[in-house]
NUKOL-281125 format. One record per atom (N, C-alpha, C): residue number from 0; residue in one letter; atom name; x, y, z. Coordinates in nm, 3 decimals. Atoms other than C-alpha are relative to their C-alpha. Layout:
<sites>
<site><nr>NUM</nr><rest>a</rest><atom>CA</atom><east>X</east><north>Y</north><up>Z</up></site>
...
</sites>
This chain:
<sites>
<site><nr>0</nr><rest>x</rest><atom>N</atom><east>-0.017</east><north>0.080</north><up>0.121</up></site>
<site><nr>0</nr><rest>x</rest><atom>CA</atom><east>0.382</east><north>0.251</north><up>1.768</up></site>
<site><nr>0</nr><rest>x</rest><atom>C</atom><east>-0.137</east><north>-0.036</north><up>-0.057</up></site>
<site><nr>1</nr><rest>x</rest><atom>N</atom><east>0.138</east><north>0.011</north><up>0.122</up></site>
<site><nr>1</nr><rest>x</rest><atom>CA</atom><east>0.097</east><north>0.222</north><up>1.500</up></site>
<site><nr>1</nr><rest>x</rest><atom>C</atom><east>0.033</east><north>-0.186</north><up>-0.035</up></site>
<site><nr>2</nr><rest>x</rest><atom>N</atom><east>0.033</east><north>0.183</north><up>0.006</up></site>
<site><nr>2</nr><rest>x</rest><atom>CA</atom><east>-0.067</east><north>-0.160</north><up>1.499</up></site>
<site><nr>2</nr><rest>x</rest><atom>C</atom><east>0.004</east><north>-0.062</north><up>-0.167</up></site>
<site><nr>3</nr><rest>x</rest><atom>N</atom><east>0.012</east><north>0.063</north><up>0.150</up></site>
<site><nr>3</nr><rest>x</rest><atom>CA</atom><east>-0.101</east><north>-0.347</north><up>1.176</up></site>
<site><nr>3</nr><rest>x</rest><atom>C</atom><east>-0.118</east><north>0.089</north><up>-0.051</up></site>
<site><nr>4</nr><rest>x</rest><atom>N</atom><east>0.141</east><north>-0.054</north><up>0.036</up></site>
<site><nr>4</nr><rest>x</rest><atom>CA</atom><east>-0.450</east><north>-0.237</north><up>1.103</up></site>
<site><nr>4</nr><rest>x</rest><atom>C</atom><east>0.030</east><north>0.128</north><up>-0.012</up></site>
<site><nr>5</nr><rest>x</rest><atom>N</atom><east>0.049</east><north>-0.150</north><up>0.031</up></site>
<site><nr>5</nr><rest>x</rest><atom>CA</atom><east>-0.372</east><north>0.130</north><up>1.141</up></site>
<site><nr>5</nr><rest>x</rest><atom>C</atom><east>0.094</east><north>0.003</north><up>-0.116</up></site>
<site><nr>6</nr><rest>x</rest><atom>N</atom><east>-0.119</east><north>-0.023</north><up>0.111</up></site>
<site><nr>6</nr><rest>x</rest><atom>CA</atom><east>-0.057</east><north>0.088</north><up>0.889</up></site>
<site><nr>6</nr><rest>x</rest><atom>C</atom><east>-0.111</east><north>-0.029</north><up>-0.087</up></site>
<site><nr>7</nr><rest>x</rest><atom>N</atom><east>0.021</east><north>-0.002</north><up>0.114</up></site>
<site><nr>7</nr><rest>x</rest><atom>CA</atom><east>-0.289</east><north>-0.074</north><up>0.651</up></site>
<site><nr>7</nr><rest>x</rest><atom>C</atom><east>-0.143</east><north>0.126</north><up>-0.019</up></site>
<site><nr>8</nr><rest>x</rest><atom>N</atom><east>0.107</east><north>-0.052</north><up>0.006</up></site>
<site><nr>8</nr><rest>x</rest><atom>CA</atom><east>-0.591</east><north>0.163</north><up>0.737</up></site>
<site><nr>8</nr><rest>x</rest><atom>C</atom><east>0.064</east><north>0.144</north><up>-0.054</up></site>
<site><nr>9</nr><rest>x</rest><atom>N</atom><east>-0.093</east><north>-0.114</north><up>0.090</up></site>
<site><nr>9</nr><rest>x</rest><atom>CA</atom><east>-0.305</east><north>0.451</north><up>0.615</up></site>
<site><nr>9</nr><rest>x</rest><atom>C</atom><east>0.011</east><north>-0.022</north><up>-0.110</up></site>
<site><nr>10</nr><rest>x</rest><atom>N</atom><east>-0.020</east><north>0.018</north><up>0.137</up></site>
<site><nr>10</nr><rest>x</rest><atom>CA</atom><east>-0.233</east><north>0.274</north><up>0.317</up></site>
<site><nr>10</nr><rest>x</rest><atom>C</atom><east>-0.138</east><north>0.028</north><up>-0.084</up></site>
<site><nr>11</nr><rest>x</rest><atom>N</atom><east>0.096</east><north>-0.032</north><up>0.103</up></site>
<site><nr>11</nr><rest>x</rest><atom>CA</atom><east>-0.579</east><north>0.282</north><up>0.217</up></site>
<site><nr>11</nr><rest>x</rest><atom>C</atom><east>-0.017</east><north>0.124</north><up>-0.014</up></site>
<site><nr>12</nr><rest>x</rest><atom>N</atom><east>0.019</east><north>-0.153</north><up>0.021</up></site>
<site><nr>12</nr><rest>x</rest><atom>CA</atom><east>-0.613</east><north>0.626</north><up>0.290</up></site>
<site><nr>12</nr><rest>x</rest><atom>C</atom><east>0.064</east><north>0.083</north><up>-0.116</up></site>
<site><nr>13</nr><rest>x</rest><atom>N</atom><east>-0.096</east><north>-0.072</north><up>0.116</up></site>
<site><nr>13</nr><rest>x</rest><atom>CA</atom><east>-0.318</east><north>0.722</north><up>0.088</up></site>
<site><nr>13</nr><rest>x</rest><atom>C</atom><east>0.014</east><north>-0.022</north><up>-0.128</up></site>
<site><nr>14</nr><rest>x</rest><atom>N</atom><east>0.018</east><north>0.064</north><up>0.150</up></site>
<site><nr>14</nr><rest>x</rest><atom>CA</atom><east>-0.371</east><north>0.488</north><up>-0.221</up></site>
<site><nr>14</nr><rest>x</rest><atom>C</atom><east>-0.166</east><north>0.081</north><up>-0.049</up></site>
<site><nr>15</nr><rest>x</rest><atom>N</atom><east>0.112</east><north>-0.059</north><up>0.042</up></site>
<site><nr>15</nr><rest>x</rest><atom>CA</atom><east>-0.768</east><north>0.632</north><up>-0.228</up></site>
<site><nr>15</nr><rest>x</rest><atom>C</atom><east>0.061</east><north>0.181</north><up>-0.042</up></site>
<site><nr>16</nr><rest>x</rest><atom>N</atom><east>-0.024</east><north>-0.143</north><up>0.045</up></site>
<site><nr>16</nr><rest>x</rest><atom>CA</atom><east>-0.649</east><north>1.013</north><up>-0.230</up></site>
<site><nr>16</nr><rest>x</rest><atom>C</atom><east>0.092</east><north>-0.058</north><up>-0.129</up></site>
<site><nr>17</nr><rest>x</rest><atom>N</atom><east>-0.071</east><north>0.018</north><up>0.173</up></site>
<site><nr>17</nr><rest>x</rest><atom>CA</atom><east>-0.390</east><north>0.913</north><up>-0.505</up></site>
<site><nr>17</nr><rest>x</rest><atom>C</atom><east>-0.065</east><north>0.006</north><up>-0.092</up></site>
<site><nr>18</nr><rest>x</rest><atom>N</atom><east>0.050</east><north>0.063</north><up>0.076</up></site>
<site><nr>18</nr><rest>x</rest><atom>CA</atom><east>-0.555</east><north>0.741</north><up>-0.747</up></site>
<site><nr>18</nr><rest>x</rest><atom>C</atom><east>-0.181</east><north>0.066</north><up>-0.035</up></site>
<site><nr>19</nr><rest>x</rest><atom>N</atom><east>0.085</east><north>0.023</north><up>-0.026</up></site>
<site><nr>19</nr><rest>x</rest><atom>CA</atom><east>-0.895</east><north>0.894</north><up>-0.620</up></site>
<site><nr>19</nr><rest>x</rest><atom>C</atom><east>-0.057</east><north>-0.092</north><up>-0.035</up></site>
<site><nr>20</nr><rest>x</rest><atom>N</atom><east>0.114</east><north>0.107</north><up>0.003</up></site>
<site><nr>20</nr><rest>x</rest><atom>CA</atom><east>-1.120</east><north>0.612</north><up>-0.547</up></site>
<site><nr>20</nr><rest>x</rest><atom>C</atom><east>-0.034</east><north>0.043</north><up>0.153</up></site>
<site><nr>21</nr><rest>x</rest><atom>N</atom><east>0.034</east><north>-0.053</north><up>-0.113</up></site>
<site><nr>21</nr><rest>x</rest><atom>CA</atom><east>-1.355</east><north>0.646</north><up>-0.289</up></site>
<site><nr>21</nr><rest>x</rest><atom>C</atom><east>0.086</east><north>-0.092</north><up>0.110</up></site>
<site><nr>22</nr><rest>x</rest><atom>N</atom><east>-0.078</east><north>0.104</north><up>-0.082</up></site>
<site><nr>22</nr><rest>x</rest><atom>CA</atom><east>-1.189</east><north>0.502</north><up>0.043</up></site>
<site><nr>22</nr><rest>x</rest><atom>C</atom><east>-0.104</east><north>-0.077</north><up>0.065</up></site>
<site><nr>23</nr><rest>x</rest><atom>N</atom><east>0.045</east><north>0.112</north><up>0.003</up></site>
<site><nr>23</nr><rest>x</rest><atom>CA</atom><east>-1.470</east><north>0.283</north><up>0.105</up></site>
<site><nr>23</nr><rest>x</rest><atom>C</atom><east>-0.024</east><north>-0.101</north><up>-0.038</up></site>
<site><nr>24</nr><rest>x</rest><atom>N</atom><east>0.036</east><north>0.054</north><up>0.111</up></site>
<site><nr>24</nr><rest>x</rest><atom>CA</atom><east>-1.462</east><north>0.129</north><up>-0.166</up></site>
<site><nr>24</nr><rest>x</rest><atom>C</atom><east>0.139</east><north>-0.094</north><up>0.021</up></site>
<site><nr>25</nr><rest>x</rest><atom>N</atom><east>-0.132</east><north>0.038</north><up>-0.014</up></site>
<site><nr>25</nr><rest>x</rest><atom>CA</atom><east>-1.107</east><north>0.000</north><up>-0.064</up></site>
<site><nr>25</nr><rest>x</rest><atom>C</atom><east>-0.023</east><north>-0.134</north><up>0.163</up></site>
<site><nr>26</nr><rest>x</rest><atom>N</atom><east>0.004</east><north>0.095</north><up>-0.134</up></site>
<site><nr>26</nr><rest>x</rest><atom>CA</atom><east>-1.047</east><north>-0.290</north><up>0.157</up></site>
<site><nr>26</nr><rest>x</rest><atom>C</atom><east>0.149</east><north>-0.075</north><up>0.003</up></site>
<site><nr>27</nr><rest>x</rest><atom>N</atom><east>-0.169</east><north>0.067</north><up>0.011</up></site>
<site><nr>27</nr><rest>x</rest><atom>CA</atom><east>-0.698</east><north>-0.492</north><up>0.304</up></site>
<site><nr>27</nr><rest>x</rest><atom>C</atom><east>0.023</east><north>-0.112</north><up>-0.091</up></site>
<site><nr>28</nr><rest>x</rest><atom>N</atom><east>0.022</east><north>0.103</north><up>0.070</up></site>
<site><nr>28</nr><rest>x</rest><atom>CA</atom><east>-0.793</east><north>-0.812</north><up>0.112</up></site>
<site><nr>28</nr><rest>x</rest><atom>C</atom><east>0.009</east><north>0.036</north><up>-0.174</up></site>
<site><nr>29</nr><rest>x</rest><atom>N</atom><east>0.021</east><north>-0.001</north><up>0.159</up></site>
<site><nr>29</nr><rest>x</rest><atom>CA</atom><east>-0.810</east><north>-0.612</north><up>-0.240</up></site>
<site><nr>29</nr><rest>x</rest><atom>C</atom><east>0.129</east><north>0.020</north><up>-0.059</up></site>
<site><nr>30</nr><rest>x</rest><atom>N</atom><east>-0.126</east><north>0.004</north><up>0.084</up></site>
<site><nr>30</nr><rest>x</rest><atom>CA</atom><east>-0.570</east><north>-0.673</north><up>-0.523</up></site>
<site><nr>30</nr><rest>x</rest><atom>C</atom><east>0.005</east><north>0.173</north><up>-0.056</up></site>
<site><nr>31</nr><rest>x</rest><atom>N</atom><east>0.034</east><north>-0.120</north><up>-0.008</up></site>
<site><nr>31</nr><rest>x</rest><atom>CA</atom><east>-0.480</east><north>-0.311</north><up>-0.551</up></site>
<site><nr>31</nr><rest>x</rest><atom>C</atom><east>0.064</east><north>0.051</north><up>-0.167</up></site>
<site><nr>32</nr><rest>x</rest><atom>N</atom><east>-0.031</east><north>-0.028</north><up>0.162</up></site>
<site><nr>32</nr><rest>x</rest><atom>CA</atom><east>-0.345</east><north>-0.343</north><up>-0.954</up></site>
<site><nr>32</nr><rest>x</rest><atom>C</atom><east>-0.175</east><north>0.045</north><up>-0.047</up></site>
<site><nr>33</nr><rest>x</rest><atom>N</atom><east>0.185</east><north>0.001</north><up>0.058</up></site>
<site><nr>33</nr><rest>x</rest><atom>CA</atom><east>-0.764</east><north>-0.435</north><up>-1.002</up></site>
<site><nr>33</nr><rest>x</rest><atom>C</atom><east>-0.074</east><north>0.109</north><up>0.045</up></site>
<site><nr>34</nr><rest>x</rest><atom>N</atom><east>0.075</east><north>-0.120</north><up>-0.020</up></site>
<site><nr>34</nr><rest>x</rest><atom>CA</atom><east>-0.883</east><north>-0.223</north><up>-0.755</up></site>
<site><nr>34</nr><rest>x</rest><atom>C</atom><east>-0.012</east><north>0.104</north><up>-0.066</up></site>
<site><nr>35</nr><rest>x</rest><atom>N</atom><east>-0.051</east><north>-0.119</north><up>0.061</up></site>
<site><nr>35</nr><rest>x</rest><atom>CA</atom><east>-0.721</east><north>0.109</north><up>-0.869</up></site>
<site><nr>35</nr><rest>x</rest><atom>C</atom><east>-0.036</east><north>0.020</north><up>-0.146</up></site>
<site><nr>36</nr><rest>x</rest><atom>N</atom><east>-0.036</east><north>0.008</north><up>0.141</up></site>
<site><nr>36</nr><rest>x</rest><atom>CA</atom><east>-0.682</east><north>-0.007</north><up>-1.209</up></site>
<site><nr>36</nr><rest>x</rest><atom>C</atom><east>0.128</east><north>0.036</north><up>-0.101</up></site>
<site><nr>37</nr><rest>x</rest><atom>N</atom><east>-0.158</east><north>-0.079</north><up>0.059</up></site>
<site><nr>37</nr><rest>x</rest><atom>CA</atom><east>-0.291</east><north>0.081</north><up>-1.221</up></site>
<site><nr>37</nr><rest>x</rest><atom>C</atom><east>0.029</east><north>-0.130</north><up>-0.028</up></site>
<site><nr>38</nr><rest>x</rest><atom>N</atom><east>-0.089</east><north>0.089</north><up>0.084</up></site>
<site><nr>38</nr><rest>x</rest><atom>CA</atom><east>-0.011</east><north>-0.039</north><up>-1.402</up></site>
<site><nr>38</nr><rest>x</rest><atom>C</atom><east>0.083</east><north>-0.003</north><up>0.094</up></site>
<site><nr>39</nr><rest>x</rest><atom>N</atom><east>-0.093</east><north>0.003</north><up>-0.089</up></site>
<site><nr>39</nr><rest>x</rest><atom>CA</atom><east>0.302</east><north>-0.131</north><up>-1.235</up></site>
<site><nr>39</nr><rest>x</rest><atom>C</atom><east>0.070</east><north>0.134</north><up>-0.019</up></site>
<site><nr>40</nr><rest>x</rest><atom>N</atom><east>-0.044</east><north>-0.104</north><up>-0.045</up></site>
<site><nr>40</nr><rest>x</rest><atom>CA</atom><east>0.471</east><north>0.204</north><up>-1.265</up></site>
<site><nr>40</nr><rest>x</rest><atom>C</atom><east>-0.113</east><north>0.099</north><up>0.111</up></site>
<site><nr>41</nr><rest>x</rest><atom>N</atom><east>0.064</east><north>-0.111</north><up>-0.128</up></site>
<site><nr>41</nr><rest>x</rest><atom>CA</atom><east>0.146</east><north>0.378</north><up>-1.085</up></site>
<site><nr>41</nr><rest>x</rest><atom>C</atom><east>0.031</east><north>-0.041</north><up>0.134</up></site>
<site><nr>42</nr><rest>x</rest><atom>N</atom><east>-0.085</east><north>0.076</north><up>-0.121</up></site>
<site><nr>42</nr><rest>x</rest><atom>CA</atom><east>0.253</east><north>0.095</north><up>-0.817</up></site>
<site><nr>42</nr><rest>x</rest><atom>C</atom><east>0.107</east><north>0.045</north><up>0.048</up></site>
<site><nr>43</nr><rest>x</rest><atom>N</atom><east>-0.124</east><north>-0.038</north><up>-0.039</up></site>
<site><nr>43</nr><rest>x</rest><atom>CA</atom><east>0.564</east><north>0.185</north><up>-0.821</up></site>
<site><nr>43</nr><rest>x</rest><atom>C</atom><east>0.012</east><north>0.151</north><up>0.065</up></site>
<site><nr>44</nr><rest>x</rest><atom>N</atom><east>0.007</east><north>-0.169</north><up>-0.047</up></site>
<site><nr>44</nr><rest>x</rest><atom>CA</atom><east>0.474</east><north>0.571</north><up>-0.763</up></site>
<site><nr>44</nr><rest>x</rest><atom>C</atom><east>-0.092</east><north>0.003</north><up>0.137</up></site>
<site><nr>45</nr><rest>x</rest><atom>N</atom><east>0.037</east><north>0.049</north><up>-0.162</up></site>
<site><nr>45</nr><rest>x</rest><atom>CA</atom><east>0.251</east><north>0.438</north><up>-0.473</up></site>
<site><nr>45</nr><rest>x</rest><atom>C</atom><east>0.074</east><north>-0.034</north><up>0.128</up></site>
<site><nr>46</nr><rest>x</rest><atom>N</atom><east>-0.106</east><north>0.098</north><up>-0.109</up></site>
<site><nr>46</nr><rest>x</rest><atom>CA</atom><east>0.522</east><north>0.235</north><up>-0.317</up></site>
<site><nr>46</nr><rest>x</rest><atom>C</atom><east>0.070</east><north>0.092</north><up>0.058</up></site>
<site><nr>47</nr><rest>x</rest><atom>N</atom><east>-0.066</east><north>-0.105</north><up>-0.019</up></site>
<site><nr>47</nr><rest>x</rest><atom>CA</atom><east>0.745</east><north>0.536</north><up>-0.345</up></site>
<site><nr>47</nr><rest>x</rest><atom>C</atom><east>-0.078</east><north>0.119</north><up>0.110</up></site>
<site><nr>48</nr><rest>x</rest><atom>N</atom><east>0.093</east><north>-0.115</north><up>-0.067</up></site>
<site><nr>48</nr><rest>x</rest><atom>CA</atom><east>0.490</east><north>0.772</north><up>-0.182</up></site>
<site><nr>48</nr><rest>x</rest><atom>C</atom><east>-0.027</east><north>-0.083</north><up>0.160</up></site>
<site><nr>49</nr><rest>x</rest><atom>N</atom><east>0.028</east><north>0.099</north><up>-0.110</up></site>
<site><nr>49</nr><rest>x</rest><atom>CA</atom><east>0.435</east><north>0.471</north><up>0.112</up></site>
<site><nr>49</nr><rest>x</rest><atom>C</atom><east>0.141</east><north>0.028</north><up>0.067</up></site>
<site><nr>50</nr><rest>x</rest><atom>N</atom><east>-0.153</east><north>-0.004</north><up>-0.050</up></site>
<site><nr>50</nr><rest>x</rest><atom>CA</atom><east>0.792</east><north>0.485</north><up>0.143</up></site>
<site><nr>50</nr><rest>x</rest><atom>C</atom><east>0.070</east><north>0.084</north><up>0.084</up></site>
<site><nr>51</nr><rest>x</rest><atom>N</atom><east>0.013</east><north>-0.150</north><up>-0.071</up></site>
<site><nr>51</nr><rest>x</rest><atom>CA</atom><east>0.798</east><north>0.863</north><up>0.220</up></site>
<site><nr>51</nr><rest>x</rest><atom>C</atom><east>-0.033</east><north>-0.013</north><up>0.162</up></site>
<site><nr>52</nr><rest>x</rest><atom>N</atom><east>0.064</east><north>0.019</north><up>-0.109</up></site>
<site><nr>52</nr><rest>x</rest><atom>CA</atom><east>0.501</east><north>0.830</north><up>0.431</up></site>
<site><nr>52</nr><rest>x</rest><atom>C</atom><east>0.034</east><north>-0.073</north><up>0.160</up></site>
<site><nr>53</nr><rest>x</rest><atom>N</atom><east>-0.025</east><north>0.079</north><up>-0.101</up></site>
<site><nr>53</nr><rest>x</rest><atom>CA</atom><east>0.589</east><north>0.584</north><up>0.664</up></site>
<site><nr>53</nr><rest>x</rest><atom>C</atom><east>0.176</east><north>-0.043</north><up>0.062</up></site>
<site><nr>54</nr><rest>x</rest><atom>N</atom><east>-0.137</east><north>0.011</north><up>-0.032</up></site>
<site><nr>54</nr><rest>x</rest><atom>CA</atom><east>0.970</east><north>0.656</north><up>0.656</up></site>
<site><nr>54</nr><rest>x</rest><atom>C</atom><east>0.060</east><north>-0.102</north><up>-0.002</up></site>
<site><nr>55</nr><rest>x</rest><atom>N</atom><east>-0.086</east><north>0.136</north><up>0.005</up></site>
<site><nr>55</nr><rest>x</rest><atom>CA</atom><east>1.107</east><north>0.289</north><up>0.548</up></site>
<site><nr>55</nr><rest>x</rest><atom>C</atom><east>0.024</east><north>-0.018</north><up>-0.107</up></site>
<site><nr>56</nr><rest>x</rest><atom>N</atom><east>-0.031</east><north>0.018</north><up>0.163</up></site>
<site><nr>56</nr><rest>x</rest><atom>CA</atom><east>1.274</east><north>0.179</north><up>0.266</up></site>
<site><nr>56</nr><rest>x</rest><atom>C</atom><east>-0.058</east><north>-0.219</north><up>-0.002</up></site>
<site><nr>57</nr><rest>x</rest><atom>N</atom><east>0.004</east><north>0.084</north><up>0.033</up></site>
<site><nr>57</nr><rest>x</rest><atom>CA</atom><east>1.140</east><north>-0.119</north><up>0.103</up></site>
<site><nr>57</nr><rest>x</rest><atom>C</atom><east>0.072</east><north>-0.105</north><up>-0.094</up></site>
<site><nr>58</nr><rest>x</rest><atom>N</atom><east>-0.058</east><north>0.073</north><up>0.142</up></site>
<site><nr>58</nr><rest>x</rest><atom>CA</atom><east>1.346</east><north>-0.357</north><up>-0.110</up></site>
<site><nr>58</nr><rest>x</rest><atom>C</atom><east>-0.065</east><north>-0.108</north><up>-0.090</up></site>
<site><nr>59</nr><rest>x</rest><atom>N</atom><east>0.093</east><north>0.120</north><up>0.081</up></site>
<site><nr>59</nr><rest>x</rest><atom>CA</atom><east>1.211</east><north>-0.540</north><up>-0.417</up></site>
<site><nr>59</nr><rest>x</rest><atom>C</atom><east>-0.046</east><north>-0.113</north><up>-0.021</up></site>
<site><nr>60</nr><rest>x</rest><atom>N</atom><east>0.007</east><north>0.131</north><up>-0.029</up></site>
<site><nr>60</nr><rest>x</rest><atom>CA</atom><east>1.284</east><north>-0.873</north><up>-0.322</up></site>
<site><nr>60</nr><rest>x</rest><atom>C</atom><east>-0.140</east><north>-0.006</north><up>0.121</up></site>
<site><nr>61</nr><rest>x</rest><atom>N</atom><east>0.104</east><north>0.007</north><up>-0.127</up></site>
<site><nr>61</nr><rest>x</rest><atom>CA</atom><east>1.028</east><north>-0.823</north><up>-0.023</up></site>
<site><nr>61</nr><rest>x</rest><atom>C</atom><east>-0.151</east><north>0.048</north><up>-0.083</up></site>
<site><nr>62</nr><rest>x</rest><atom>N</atom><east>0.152</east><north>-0.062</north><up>0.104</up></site>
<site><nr>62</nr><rest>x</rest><atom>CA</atom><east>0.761</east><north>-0.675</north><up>-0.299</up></site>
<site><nr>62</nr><rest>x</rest><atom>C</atom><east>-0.076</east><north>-0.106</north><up>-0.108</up></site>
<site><nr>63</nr><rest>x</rest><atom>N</atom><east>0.039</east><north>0.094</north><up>0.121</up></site>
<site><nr>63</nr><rest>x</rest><atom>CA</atom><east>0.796</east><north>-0.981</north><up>-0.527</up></site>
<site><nr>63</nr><rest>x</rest><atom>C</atom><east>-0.122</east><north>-0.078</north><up>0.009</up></site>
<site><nr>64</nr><rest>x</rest><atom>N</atom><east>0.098</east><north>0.072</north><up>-0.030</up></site>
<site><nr>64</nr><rest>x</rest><atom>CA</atom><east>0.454</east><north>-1.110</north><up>-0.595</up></site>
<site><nr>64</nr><rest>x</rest><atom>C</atom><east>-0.095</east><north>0.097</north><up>0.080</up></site>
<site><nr>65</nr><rest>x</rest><atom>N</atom><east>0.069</east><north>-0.056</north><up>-0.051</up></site>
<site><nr>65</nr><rest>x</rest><atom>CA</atom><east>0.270</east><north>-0.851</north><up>-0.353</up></site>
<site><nr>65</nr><rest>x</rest><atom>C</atom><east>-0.112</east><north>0.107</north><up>-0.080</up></site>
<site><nr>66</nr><rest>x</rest><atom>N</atom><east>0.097</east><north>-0.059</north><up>0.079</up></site>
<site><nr>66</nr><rest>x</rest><atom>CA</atom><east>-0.042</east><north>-0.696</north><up>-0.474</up></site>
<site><nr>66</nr><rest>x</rest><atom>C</atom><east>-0.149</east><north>0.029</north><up>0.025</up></site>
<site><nr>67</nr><rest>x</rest><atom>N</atom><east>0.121</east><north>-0.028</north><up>-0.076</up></site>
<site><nr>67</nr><rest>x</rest><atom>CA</atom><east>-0.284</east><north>-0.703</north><up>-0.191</up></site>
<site><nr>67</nr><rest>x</rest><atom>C</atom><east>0.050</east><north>0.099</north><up>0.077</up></site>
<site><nr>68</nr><rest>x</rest><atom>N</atom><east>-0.042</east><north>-0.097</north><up>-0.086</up></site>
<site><nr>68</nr><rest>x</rest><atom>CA</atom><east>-0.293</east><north>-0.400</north><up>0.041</up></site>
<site><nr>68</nr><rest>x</rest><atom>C</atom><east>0.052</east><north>-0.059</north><up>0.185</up></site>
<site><nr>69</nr><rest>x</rest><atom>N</atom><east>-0.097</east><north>0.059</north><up>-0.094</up></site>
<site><nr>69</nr><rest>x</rest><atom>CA</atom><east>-0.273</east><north>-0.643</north><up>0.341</up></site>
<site><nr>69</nr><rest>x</rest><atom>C</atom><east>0.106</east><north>-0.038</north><up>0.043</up></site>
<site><nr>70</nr><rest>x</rest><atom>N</atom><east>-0.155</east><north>-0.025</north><up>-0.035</up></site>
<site><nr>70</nr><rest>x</rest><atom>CA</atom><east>0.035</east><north>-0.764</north><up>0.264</up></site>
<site><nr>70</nr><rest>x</rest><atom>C</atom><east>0.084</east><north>0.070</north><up>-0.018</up></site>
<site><nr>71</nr><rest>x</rest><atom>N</atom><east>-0.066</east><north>-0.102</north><up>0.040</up></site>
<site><nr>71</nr><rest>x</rest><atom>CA</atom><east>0.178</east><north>-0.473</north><up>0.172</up></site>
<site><nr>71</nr><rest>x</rest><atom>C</atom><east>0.003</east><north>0.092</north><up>0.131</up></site>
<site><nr>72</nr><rest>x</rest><atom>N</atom><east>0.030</east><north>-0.093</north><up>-0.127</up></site>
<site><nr>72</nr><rest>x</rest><atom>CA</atom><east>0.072</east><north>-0.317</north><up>0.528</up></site>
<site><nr>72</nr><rest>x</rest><atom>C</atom><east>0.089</east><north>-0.115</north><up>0.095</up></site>
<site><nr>73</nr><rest>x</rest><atom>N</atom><east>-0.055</east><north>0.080</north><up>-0.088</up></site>
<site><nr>73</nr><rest>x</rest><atom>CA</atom><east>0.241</east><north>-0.638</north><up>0.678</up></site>
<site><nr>73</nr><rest>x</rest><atom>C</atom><east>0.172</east><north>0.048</north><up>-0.042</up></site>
<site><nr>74</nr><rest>x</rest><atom>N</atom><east>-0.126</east><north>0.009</north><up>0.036</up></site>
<site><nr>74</nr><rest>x</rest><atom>CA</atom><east>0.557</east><north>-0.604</north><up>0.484</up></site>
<site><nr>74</nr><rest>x</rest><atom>C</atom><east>0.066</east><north>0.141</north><up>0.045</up></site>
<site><nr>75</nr><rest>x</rest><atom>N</atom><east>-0.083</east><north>-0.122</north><up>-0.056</up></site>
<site><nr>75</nr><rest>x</rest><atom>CA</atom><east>0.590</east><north>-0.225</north><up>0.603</up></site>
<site><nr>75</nr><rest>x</rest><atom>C</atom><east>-0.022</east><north>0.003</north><up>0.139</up></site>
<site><nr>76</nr><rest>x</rest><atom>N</atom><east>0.016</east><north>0.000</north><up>-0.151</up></site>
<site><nr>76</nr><rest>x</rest><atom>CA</atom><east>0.484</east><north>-0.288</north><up>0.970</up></site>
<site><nr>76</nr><rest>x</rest><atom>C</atom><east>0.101</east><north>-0.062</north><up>0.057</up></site>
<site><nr>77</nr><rest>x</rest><atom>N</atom><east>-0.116</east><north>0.054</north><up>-0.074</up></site>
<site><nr>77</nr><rest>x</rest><atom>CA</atom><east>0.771</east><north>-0.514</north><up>0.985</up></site>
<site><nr>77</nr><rest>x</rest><atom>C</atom><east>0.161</east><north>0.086</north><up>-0.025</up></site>
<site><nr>78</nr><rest>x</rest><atom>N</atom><east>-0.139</east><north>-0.077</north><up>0.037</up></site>
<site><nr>78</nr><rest>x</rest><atom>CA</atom><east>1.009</east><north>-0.241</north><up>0.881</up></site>
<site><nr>78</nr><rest>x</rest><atom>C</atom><east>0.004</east><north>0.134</north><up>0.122</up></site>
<site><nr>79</nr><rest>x</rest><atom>N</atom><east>-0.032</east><north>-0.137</north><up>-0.130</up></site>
<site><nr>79</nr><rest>x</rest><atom>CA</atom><east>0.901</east><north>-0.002</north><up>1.158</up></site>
<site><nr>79</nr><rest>x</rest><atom>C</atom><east>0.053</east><north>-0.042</north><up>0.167</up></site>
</sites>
């Protein structure tokens, strides 16, 4: 089973190739609308692609408000 840290150290991986941005440039603490510079549908095509990745379905109520990559690595660590 993959720890917190490596879930979110995936997410960054997978939001940097997306979007390219470099993946150092990425951290768990960053608001990832600012980072990136997406809108909520590129979010939404992220989420979807996380979703894949990590084989869990997320529901929206659990998304409301989320917009850091930390908690977004918490909210899918508790789905595995």
């Amino acid at each position: 089973m993959r720890t917190q840290e490596q879930t979110i150290d995936e997410i960054l991986d997978l939001a940097a190739a997306q979007f390219k941005v470099p993946r150092a440039e990425l951290s768990a603490n960053d608001d990832f609308f600012k980072k990136l510079g997406i809108d909520s549908m590129q979010a939404l095509s992220l989420l979807t692609r996380l979703e894949q990745h990590f084989n869990v379905e997320l529901p929206d109520y659990e998304l409301q408000g989320v917009s850091d990559f930390k908690t977004l690595g918490e909210r899918i660590q508790a789905r595995l």
